[in-house]
C-alpha positions in Angstrom: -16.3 15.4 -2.8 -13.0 15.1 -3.8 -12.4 16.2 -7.8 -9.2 14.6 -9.8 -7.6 17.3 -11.2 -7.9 17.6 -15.2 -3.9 19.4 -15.4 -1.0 17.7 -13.9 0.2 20.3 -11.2 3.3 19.3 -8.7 1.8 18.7 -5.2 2.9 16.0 -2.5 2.0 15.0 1.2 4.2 15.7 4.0 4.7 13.9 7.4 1.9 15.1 8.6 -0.3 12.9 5.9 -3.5 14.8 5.7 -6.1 12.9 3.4 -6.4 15.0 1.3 -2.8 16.3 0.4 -2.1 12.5 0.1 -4.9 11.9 -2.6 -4.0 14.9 -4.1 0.0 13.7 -4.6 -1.7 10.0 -5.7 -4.0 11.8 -8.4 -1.3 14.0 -9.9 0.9 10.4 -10.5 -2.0 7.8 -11.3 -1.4 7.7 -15.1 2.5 6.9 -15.1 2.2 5.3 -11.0 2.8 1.8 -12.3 5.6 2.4 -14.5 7.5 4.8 -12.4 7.3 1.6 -9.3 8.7 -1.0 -11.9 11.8 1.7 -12.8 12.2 3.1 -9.1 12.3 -0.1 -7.5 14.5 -1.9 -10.2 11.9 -4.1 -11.5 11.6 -5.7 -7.8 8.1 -4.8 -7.5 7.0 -7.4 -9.6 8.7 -10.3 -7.4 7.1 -8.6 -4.1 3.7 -8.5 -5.5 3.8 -12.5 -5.9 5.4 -13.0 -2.4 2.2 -10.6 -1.2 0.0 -13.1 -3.1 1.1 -16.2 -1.6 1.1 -14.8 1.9 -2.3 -14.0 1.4 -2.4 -17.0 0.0 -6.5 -16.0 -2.0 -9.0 -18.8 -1.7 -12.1 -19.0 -4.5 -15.0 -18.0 -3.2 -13.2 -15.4 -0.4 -14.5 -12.1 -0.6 -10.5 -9.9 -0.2 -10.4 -6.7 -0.1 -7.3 -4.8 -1.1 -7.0 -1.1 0.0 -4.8 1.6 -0.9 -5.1 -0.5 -3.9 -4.3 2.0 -6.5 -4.4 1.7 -10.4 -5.6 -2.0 -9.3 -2.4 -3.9 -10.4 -2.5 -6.0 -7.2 -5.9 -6.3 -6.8 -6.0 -8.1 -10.5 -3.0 -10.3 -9.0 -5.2 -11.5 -6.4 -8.5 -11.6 -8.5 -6.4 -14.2 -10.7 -6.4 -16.8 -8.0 -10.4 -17.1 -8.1 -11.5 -14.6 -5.0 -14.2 -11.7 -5.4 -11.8 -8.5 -4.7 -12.6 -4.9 -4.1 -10.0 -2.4 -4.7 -10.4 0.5 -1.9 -8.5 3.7 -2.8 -8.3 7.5 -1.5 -7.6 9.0 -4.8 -9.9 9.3 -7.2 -7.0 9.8 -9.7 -6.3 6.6 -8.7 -9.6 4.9 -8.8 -10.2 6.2 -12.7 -7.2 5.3 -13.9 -7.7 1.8 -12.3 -10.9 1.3 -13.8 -9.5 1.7 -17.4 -6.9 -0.9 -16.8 -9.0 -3.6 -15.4 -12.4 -2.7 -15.5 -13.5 -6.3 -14.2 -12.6 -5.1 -10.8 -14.2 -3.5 -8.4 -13.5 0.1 -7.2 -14.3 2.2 -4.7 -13.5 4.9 -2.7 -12.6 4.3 0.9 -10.4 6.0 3.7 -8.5 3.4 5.6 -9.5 5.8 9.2 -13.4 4.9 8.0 -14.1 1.9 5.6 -17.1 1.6 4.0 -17.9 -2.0 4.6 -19.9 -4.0 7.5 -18.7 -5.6 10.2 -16.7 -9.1 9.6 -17.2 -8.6 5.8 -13.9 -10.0 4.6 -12.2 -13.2 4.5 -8.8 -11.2 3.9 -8.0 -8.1 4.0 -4.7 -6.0 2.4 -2.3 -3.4 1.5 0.8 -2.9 -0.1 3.0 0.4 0.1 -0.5 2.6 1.4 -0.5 2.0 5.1 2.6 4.5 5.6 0.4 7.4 4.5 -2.6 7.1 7.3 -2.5 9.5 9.8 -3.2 7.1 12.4 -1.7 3.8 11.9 -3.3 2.1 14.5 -6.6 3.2 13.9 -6.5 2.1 10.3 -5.0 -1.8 11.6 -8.2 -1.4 13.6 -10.5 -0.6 10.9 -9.3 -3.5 8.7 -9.7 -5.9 11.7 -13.5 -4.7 12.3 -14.1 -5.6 8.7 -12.4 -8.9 8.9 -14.4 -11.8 9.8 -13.3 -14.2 12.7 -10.2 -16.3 11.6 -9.4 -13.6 8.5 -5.9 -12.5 7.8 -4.2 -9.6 7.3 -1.0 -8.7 5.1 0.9 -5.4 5.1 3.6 -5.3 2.5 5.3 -2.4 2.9 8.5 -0.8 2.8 10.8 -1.5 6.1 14.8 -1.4 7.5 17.1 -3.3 5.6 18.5 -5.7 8.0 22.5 -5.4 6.9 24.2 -1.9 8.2 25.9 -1.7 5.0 23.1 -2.2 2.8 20.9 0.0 4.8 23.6 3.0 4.2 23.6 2.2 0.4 19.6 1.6 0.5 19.3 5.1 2.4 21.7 6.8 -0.1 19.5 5.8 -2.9 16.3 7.1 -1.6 18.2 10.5 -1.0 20.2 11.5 -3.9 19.9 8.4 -6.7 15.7 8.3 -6.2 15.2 12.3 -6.9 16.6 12.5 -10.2 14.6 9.2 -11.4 11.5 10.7 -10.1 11.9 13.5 -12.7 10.2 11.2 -15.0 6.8 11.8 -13.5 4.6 14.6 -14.3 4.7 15.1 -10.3 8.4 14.6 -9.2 7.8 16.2 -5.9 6.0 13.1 -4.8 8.8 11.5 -4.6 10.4 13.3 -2.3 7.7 12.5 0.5 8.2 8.7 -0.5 11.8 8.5 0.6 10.7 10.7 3.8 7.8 8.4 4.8 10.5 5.8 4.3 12.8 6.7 5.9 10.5 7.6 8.7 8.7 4.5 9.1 9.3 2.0 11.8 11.2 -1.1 11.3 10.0 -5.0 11.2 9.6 -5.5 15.1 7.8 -1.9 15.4 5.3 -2.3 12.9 4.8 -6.1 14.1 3.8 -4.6 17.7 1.5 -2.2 16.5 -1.0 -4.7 14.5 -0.5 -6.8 18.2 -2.0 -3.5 19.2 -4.5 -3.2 17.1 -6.0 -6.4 18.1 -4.2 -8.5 15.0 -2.9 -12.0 17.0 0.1 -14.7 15.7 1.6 -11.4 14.2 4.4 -12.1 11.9 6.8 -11.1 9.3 9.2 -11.9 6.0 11.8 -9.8 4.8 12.0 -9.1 1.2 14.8 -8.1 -0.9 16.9 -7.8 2.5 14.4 -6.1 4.6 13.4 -2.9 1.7 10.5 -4.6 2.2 8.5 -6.2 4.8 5.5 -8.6 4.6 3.8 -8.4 7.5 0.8 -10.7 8.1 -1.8 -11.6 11.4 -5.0 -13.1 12.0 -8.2 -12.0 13.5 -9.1 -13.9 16.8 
């Protein structure tokens, strides 16, 4: 079993994205995670949160899960709206400090590569910001489509390209030199520096939007937020 560490020590994932060097980086930053999004991203995570909400766009009575779900702050967004949510997470770091913010939500541990649910057991399925540190990005599109039921939905909100050149050079400038000194905030700066990689790394709108057609994911689509920093991306099981 995976232990949370009790002392803060500096560790983060590389390209690479083994499990458990990524729930190792995500325990180290669980206690000031929500905070340091709200500063890094200028407060724009708050506005993308509610565009991820209304795409899912959460019925009462539909059973969602939300994976890579964190300290639970989007899982409680969705929760609001009347649907039974479980909040799936890697890091146990994660999953405690979740549990003391909303404790009316349900947590557990999950890898995205092997989900611990039956077949066709969500109405909706989601995740913002986690599916850009699987291994296998295909494999974990899969997995949330064979716990989908027939007619379910998927969104990805994650971050993408921006769609100006000239905003995409300031954007990329930012995540190289501007984002490291911010990051120093956290008791695990180093992190950061695999955020802007994975970023950086990570394929556009149109790339992404073939690989959940590949998955299996049909009537695949997306909306740019904040100019493309972000990407919704959102599908339906046949």
């Amino acid at each position: 079993m995976h232990e949370v560490n009790q002392h803060s020590r500096l560790s983060r994932a590389t390209l690479d994205k083994r499990r458990d060097d990524v729930a190792d980086m995500f325990d180290n930053v669980a206690s000031h995670y929500d905070l340091l999004n709200d500063i890094l991203s200028l407060g724009q995570d708050r506005g993308w949160r509610r565009a991820t909400v209304r795409a899912i766009a959460p019925q009462p009575g539909e059973r969602i899960l939300d994976l890579a779900a964190g300290t639970g702050t989007s899982s409680q967004a969705l929760a609001d709206q009347g649907p039974t949510v479980v909040a799936a997470d890697l890091s146990y770091g994660m999953l405690a400090q979740g549990r003391k913010q909303y404790p009316a939500i349900d947590f557990v541990n999950a890898d995205a590569l092997c989900l611990p649910f039956a077949d066709e057991t969500f109405d909706a399925v989601t995740i913002s910001y986690g599916l850009r540190n699987v291994e296998d990005t295909v494999a974990a599109l899969r997995e949330m489509l064979r716990v989908t039921k027939p007619g379910g939905r998927v969104v990805v909100n994650e971050f993408s390209t921006p769609t100006n050149k000239v905003f995409r050079t300031i954007y990329d400038d930012y995540l190289l030199r501007a984002l490291p000194p911010l990051a120093k905030l956290s008791p695990n700066p180093v992190a950061y520096g695999y955020l802007a990689e994975s970023i950086l790394a990570w394929p556009d709108q149109a790339a992404l939007a073939d690989l959940l057609v590949e998955a299996g994911w049909q009537r695949v689509e997306w909306q740019n937020l904040t100019g493309g920093i972000v990407a919704l991306h959102r599908g339906w099981r046949p």
